[in-house]
CHARMM internal coordinates of N, CA and C (Angstrom, degrees):
IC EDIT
DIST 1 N 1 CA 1.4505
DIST 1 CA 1 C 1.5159
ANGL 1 N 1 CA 1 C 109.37
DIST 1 C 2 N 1.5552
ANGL 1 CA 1 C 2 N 110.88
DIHE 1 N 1 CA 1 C 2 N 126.73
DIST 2 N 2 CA 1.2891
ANGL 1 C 2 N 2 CA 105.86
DIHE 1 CA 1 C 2 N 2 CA -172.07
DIST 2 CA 2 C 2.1882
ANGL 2 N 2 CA 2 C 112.34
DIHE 1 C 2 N 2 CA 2 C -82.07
DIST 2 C 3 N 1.1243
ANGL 2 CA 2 C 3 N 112.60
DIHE 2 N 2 CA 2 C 3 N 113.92
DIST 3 N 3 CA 1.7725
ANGL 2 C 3 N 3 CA 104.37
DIHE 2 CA 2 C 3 N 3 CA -170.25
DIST 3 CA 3 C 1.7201
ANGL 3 N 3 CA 3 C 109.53
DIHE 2 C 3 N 3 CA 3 C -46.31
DIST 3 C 4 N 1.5270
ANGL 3 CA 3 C 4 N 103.98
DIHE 3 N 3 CA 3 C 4 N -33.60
DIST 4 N 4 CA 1.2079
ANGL 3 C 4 N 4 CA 97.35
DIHE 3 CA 3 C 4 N 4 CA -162.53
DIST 4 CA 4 C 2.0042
ANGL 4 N 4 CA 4 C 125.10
DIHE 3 C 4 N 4 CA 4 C -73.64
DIST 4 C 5 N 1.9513
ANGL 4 CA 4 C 5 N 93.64
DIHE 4 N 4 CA 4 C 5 N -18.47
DIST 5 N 5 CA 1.1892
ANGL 4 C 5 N 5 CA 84.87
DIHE 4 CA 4 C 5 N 5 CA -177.44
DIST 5 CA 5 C 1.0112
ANGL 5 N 5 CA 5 C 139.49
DIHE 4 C 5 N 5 CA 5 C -42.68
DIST 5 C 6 N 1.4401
ANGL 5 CA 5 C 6 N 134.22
DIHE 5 N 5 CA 5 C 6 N -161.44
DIST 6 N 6 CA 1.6328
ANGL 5 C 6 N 6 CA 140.58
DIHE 5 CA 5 C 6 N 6 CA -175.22
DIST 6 CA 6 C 1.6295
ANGL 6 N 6 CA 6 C 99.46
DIHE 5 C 6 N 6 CA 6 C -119.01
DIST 6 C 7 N 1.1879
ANGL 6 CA 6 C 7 N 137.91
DIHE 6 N 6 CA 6 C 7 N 126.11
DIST 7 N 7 CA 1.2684
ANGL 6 C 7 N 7 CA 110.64
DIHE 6 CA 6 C 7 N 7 CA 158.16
DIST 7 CA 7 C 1.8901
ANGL 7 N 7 CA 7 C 93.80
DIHE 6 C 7 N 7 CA 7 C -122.45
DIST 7 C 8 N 1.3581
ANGL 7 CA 7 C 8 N 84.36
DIHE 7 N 7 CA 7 C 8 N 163.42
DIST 8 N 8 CA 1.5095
ANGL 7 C 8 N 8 CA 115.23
DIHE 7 CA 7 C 8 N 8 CA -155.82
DIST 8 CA 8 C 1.9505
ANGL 8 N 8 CA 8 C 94.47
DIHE 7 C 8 N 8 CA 8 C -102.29
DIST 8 C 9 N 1.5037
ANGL 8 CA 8 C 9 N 100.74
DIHE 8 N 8 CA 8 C 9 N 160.10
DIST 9 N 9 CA 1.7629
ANGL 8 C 9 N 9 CA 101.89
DIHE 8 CA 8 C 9 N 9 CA -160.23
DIST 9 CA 9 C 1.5065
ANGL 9 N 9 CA 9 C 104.70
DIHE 8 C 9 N 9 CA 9 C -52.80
DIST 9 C 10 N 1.8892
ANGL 9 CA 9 C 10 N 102.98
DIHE 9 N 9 CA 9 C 10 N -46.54
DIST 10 N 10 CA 1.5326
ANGL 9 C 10 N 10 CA 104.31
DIHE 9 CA 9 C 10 N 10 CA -168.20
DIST 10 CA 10 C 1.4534
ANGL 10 N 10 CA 10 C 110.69
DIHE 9 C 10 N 10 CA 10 C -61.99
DIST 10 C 11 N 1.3875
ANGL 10 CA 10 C 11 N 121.19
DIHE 10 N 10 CA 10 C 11 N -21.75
DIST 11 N 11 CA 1.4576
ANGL 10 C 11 N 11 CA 116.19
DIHE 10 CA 10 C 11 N 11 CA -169.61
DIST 11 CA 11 C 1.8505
ANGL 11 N 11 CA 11 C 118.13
DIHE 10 C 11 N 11 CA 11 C -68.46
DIST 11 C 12 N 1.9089
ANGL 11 CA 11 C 12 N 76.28
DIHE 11 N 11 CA 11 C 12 N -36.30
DIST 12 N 12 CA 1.8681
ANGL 11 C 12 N 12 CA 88.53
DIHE 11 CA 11 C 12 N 12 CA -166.98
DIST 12 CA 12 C 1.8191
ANGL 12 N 12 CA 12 C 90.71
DIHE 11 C 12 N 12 CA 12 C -82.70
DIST 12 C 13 N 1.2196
ANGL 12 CA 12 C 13 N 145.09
DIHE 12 N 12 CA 12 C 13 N -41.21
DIST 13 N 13 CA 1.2148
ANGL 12 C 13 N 13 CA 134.95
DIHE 12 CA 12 C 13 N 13 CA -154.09
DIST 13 CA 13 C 2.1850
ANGL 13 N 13 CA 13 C 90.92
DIHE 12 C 13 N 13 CA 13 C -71.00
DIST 13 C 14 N 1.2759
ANGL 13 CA 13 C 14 N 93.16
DIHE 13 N 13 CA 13 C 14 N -42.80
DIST 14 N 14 CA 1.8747
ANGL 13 C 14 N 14 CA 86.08
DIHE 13 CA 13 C 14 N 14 CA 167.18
DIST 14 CA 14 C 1.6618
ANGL 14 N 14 CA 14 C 123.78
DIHE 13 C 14 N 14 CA 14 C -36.24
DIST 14 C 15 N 1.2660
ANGL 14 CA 14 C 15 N 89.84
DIHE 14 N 14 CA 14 C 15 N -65.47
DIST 15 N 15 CA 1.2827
ANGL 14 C 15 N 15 CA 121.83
DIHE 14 CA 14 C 15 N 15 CA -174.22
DIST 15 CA 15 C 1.6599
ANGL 15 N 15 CA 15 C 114.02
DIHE 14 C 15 N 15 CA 15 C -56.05
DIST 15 C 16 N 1.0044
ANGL 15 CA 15 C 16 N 120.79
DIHE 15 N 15 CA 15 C 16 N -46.50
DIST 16 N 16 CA 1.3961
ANGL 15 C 16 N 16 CA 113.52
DIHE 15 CA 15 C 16 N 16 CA 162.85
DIST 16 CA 16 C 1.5091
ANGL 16 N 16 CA 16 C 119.77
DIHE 15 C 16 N 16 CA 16 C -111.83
DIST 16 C 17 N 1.7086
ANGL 16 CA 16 C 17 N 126.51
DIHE 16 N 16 CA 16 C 17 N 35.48
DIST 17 N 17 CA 1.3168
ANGL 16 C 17 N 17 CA 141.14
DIHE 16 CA 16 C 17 N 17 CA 140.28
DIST 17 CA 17 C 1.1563
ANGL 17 N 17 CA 17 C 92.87
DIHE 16 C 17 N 17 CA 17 C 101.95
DIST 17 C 18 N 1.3763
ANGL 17 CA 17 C 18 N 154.74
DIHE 17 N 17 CA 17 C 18 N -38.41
DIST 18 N 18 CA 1.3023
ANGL 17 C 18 N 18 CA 147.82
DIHE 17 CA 17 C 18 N 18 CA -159.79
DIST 18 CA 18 C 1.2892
ANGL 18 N 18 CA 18 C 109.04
DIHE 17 C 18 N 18 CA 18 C -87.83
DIST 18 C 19 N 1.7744
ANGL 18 CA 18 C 19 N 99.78
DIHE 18 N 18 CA 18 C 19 N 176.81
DIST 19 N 19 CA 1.3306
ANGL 18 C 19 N 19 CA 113.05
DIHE 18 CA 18 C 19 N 19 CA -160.48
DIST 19 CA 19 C 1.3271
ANGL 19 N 19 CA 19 C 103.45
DIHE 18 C 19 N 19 CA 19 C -106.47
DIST 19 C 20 N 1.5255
ANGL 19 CA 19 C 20 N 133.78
DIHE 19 N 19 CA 19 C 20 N 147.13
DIST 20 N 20 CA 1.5057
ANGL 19 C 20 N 20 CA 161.20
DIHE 19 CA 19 C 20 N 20 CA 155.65
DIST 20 CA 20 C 1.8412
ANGL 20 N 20 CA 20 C 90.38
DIHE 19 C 20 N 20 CA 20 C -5.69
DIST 20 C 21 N 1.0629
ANGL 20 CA 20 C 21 N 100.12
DIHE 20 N 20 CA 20 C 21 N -52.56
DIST 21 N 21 CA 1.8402
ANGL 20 C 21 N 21 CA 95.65
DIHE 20 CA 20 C 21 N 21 CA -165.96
DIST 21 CA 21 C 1.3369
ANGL 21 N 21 CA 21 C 98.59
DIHE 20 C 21 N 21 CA 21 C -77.74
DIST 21 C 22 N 1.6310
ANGL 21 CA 21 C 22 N 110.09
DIHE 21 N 21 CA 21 C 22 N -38.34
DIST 22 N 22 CA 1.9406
ANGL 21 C 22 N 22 CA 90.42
DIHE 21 CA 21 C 22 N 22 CA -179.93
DIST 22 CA 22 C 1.2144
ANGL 22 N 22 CA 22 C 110.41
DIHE 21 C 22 N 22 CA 22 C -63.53
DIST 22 C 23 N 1.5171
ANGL 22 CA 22 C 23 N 116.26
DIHE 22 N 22 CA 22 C 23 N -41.87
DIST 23 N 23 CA 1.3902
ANGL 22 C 23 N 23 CA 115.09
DIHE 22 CA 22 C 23 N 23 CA -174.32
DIST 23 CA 23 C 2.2014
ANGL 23 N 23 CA 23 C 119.68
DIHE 22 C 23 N 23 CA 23 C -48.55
DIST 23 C 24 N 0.8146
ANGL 23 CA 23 C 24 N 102.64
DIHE 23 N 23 CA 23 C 24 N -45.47
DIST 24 N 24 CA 1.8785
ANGL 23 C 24 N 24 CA 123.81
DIHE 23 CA 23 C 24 N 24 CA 177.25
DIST 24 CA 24 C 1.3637
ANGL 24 N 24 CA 24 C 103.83
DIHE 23 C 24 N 24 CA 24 C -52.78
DIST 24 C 25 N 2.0033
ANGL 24 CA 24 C 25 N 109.19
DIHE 24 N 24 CA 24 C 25 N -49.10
DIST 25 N 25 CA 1.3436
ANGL 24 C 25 N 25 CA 99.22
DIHE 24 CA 24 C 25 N 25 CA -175.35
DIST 25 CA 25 C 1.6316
ANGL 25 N 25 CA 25 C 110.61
DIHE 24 C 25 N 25 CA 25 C -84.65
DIST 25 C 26 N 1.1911
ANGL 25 CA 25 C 26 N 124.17
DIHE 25 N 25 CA 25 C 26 N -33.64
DIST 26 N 26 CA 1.4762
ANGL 25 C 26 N 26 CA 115.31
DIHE 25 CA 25 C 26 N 26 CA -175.49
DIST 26 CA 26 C 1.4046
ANGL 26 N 26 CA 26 C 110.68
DIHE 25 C 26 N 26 CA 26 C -64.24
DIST 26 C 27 N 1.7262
ANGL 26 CA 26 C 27 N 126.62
DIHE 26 N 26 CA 26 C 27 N -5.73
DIST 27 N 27 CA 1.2478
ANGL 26 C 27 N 27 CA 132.50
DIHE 26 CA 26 C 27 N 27 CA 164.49
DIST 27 CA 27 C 1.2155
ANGL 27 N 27 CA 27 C 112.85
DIHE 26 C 27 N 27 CA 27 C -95.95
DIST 27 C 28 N 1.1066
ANGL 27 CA 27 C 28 N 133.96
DIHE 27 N 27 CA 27 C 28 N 28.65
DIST 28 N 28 CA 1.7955
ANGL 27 C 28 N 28 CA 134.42
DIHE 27 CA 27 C 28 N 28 CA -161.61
DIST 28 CA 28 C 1.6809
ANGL 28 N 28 CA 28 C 87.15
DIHE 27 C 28 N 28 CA 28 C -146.37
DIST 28 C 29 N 1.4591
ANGL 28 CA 28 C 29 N 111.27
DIHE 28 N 28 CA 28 C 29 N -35.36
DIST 29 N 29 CA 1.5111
ANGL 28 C 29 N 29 CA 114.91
DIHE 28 CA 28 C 29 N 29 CA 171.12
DIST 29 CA 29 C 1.2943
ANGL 29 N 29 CA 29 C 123.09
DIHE 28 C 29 N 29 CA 29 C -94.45
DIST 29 C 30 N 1.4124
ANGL 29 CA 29 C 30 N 109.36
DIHE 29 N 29 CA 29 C 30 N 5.52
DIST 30 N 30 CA 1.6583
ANGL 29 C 30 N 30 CA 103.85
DIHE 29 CA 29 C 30 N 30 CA -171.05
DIST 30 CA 30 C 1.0620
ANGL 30 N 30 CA 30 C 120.90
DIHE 29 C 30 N 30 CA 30 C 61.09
DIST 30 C 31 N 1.4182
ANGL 30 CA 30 C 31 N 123.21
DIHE 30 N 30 CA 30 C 31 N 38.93
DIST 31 N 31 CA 1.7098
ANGL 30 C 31 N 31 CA 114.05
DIHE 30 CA 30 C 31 N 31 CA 177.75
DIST 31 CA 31 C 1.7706
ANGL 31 N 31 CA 31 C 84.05
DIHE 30 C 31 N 31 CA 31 C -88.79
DIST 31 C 32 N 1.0569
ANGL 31 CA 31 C 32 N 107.45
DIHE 31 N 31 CA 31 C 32 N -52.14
DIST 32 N 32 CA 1.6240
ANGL 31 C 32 N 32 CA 110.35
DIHE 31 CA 31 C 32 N 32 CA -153.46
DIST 32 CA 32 C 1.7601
ANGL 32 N 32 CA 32 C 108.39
DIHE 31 C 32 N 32 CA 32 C -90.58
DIST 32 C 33 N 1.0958
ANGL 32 CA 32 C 33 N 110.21
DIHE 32 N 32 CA 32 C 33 N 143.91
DIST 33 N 33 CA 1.8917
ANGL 32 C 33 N 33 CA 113.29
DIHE 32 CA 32 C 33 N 33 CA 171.05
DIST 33 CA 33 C 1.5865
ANGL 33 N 33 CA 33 C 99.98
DIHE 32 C 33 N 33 CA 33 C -42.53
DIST 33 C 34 N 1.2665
ANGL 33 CA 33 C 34 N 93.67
DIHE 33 N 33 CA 33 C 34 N 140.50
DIST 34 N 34 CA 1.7362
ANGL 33 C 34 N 34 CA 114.36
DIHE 33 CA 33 C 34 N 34 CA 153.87
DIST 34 CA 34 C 1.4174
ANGL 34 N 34 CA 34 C 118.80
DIHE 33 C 34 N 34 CA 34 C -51.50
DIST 34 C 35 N 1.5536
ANGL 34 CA 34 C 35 N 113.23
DIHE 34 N 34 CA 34 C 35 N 130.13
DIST 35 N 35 CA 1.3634
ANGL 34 C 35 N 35 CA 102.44
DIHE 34 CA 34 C 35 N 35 CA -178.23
DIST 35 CA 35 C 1.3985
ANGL 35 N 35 CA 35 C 110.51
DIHE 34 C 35 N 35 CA 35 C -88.47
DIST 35 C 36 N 1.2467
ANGL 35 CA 35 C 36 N 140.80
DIHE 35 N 35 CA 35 C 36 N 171.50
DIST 36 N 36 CA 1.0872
ANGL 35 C 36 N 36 CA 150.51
DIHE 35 CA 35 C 36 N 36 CA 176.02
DIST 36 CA 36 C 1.7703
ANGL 36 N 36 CA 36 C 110.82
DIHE 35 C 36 N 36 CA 36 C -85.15
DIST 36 C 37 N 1.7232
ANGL 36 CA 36 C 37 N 115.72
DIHE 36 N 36 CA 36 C 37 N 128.57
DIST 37 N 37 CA 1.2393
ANGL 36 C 37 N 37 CA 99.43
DIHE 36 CA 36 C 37 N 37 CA -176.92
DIST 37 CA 37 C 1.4570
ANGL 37 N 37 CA 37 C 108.12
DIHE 36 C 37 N 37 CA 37 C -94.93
DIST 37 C 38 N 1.5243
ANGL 37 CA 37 C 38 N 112.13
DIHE 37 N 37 CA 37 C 38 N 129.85
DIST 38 N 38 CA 1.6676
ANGL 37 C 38 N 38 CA 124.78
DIHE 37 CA 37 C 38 N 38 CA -177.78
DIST 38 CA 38 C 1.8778
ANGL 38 N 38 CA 38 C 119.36
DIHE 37 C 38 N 38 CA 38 C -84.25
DIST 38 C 39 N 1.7790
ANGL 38 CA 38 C 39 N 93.63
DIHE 38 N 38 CA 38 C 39 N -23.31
DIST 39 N 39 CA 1.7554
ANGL 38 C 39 N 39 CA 93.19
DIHE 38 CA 38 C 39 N 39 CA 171.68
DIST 39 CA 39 C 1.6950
ANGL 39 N 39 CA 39 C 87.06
DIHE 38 C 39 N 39 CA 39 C -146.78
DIST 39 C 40 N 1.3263
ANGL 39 CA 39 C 40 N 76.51
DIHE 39 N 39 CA 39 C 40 N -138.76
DIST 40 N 40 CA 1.7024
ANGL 39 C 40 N 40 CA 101.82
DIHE 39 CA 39 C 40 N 40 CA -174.91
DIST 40 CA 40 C 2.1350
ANGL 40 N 40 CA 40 C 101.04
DIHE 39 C 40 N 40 CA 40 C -86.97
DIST 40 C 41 N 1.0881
ANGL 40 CA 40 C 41 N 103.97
DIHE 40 N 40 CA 40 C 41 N -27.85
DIST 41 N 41 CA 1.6166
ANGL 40 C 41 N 41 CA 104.99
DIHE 40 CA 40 C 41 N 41 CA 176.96
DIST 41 CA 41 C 1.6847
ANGL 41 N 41 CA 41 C 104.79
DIHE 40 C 41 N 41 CA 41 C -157.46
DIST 41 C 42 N 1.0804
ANGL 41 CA 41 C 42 N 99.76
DIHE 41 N 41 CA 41 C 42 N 47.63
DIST 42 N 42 CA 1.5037
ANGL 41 C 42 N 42 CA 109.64
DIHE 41 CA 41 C 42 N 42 CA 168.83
DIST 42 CA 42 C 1.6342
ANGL 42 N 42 CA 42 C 113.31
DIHE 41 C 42 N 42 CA 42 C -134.64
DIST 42 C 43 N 1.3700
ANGL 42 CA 42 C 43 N 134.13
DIHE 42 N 42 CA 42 C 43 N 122.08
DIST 43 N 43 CA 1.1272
ANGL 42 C 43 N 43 CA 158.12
DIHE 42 CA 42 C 43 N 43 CA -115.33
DIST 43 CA 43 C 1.5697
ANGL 43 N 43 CA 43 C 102.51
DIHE 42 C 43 N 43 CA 43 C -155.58
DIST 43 C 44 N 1.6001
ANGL 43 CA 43 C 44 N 108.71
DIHE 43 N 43 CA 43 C 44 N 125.85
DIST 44 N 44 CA 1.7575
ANGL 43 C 44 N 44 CA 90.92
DIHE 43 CA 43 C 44 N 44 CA 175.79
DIST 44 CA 44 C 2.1535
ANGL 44 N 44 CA 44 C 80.24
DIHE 43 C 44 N 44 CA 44 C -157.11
DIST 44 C 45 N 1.3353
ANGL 44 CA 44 C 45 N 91.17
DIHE 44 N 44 CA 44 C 45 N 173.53
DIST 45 N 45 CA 1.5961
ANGL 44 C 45 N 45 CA 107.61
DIHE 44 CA 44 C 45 N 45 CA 178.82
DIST 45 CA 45 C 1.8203
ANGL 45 N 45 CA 45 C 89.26
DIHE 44 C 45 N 45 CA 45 C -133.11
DIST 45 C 46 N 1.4986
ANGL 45 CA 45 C 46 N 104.55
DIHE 45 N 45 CA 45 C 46 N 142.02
DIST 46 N 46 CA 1.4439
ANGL 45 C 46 N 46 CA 113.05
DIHE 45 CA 45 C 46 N 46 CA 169.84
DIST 46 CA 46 C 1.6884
ANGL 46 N 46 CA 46 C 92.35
DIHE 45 C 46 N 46 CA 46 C -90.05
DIST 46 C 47 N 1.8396
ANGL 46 CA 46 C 47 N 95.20
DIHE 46 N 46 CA 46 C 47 N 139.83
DIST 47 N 47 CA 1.4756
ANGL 46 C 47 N 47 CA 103.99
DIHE 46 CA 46 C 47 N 47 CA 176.08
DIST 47 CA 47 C 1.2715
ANGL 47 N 47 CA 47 C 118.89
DIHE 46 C 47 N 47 CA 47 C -63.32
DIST 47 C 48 N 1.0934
ANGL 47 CA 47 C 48 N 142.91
DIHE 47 N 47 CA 47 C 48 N 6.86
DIST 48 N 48 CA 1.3438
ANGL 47 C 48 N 48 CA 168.15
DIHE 47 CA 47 C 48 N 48 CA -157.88
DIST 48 CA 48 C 1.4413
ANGL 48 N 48 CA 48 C 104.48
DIHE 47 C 48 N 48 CA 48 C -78.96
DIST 48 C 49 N 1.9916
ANGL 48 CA 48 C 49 N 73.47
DIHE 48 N 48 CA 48 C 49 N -82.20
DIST 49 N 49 CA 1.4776
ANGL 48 C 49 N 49 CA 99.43
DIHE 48 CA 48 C 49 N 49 CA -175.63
DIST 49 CA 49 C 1.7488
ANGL 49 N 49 CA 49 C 119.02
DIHE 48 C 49 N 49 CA 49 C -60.45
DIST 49 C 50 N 1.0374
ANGL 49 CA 49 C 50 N 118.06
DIHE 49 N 49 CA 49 C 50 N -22.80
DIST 50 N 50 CA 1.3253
ANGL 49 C 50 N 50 CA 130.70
DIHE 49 CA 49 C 50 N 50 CA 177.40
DIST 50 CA 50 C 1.6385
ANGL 50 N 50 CA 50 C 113.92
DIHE 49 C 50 N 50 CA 50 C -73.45
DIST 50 C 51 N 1.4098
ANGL 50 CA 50 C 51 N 109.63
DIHE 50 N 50 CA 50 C 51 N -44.50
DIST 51 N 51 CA 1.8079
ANGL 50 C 51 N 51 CA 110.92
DIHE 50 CA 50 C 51 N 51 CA 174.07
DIST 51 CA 51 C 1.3140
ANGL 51 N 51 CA 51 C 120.39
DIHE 50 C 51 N 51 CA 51 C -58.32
DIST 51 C 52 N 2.2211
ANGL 51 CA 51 C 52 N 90.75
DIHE 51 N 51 CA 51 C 52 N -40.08
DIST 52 N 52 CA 1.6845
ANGL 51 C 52 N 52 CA 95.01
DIHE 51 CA 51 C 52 N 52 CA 173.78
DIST 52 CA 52 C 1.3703
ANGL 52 N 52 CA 52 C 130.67
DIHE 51 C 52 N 52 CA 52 C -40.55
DIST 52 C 53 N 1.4292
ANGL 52 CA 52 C 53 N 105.39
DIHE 52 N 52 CA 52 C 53 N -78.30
DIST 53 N 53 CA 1.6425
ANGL 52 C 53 N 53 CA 137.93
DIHE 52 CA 52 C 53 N 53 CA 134.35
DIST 53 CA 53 C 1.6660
ANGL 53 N 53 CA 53 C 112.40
DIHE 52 C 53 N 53 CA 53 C 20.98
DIST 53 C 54 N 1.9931
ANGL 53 CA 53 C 54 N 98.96
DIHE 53 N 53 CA 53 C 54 N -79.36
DIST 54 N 54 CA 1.3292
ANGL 53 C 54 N 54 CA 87.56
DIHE 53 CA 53 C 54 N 54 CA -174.01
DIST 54 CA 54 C 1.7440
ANGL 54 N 54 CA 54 C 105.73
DIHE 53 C 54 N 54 CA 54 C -94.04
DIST 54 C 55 N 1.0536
ANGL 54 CA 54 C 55 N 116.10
DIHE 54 N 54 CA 54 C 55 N 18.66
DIST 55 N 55 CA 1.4252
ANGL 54 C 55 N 55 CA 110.94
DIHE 54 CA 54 C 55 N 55 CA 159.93
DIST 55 CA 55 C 1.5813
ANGL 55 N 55 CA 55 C 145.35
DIHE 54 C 55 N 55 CA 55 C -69.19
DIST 55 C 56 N 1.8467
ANGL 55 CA 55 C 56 N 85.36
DIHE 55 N 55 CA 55 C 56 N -37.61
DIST 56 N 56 CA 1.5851
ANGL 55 C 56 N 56 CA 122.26
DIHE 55 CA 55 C 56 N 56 CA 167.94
DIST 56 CA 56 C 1.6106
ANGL 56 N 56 CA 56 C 102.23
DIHE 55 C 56 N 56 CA 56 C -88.05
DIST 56 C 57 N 1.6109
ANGL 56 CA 56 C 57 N 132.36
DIHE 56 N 56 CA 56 C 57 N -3.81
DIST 57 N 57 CA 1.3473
ANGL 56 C 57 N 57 CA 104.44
DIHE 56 CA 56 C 57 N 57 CA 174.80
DIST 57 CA 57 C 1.9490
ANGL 57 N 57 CA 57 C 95.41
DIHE 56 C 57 N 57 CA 57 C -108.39
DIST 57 C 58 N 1.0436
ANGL 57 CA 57 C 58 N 102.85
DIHE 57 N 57 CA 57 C 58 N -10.49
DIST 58 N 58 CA 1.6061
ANGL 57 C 58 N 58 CA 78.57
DIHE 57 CA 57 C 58 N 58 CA 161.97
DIST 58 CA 58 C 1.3557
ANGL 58 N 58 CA 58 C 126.66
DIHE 57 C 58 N 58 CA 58 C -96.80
DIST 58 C 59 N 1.4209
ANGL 58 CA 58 C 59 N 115.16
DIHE 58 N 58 CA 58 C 59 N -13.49
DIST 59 N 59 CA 1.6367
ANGL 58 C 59 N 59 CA 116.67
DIHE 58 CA 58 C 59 N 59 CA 173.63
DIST 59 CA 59 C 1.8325
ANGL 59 N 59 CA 59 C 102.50
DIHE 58 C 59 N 59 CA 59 C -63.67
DIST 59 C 60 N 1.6493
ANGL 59 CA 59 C 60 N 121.18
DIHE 59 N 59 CA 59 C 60 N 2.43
DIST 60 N 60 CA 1.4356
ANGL 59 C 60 N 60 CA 105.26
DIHE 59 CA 59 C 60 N 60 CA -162.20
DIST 60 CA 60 C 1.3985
ANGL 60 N 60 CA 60 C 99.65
DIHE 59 C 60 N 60 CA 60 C -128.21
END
COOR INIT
IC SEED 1 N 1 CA 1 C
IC BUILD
């Protein structure tokens, strides 16, 4: 797995089982990192930042 990729909302809401709307709200609530903006309405998370993320939510 490359760390640096981009993944995109639909990829990560896969990826950790939930749905598009949970995903929007746990970013509207700050559960989840800020995504990075890629255009004018294009949206991505570095895989990075995402391993970090769920690394620190299971150490808690």
């Amino acid at each position: 797995m490359n760390i640096n990729q981009i993944v995109r909302p639909n990829q990560l809401a896969h990826d950790l089982g939930i749905s598009l709307c949970t995903l929007w709200r746990w970013r509207q609530q700050g559960k989840i990192p800020q995504p990075m903006q890629l255009g004018p309405r294009l949206v991505g998370w570095r895989r990075e930042t995402i391993e970090e993320w769920l690394k620190s939510q299971n150490q808690g």
